[in-house]
One Martini backbone bead per residue (centre of mass of N, CA, C, O) as a GRO file, in nm:
protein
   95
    1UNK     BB    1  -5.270   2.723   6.892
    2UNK     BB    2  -5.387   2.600   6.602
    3UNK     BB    3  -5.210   2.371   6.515
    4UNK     BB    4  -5.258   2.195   6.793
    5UNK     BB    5  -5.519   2.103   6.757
    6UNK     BB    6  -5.475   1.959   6.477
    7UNK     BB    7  -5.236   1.749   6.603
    8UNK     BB    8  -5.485   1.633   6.853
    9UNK     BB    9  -5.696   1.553   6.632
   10UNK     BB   10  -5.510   1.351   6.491
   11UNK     BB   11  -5.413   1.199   6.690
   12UNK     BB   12  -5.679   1.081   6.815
   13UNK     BB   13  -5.766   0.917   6.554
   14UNK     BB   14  -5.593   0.787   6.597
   15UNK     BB   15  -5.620   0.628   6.850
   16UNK     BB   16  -5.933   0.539   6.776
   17UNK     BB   17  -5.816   0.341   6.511
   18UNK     BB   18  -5.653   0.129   6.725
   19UNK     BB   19  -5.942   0.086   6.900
   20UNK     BB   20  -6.074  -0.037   6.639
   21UNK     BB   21  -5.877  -0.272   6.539
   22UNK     BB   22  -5.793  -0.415   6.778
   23UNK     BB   23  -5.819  -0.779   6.667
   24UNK     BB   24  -5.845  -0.722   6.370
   25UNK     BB   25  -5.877  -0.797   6.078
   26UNK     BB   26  -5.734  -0.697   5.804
   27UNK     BB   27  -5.986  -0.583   5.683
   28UNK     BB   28  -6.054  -0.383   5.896
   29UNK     BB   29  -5.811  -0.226   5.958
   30UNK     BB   30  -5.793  -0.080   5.678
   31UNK     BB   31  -6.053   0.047   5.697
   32UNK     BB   32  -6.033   0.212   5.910
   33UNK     BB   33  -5.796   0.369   5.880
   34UNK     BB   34  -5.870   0.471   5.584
   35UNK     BB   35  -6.120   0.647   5.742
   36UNK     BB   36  -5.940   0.812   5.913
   37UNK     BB   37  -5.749   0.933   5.724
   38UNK     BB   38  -5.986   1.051   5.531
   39UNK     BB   39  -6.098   1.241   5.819
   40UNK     BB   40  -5.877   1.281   6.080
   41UNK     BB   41  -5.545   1.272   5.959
   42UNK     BB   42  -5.559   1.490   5.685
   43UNK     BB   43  -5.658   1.744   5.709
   44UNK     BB   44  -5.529   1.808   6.052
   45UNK     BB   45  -5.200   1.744   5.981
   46UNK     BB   46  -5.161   1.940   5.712
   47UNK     BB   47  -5.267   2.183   5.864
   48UNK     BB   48  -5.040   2.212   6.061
   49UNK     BB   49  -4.777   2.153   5.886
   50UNK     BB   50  -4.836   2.419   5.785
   51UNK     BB   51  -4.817   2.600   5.944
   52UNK     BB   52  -4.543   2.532   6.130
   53UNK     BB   53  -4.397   2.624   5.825
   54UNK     BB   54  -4.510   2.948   5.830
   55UNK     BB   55  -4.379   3.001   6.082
   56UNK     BB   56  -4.062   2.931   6.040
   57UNK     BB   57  -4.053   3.118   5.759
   58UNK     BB   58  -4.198   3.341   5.747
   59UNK     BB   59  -4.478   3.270   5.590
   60UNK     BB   60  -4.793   3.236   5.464
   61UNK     BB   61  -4.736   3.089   5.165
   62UNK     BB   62  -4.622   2.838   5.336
   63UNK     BB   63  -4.899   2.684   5.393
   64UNK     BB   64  -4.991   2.559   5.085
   65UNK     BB   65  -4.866   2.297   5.157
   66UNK     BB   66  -5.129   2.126   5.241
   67UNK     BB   67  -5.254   2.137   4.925
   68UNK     BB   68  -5.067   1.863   4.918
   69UNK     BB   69  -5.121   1.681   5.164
   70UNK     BB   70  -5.381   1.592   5.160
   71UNK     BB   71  -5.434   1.435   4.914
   72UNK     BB   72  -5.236   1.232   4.966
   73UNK     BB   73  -5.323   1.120   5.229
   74UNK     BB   74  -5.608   1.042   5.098
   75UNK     BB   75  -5.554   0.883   4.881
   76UNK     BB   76  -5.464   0.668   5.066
   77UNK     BB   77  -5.710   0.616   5.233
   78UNK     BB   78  -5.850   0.488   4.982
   79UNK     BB   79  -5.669   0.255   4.912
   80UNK     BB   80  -5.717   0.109   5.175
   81UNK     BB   81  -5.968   0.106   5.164
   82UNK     BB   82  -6.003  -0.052   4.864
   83UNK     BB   83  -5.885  -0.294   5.011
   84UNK     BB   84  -6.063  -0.377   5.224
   85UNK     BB   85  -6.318  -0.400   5.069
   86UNK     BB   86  -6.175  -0.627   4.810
   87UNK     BB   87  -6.086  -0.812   5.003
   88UNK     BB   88  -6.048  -1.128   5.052
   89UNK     BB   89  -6.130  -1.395   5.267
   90UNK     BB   90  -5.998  -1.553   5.509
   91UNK     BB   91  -5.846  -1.892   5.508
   92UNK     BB   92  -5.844  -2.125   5.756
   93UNK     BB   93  -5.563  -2.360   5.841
   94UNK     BB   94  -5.612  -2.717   5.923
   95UNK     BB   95  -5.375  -2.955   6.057
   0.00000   0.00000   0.00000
């Protein structure tokens, strides 16, 4: 089925996105996450949940609401990167 495929490589993205991010400061976590989210797991994540809800009502139009879950989803992933982008560099307090 079509559907297992974009949830397969949705899982991929977010599981490549935990190890490049694992170990790294808050700003690099943000920036890699939003660049998965905008790229590995929005499109491919909204085109299966359409599909696998126009399978349950068996409608063909009832997929159509990918339509709606993807911009949501990209637009996060824009806002996590432009937070990551413009977020000031920490600094560790030595006492």
């Amino acid at each position: 089925m079509a559907f297992a495929v974009g949830y397969g490589i949705a899982f991929i993205g977010a599981l490549v996105a935990y190890q490049l991010s694992r170990g790294k400061s808050k700003k690099r976590k943000l920036i890699v996450w939003g660049i998965a989210l905008m790229v590995a797991i929005s499109p491919f994540l909204s085109f299966s949940v359409g599909l696998t809800y126009a399978f349950i009502v068996r409608d063909g139009w009832a997929a159509l609401i990918m339509w709606y879950l993807f911009p949501i989803g990209f637009i996060i992933g824009l806002i996590m990167l432009l937070v990551g982008i413009f977020k000031k560099k920490e600094i560790e307090k030595v006492m």
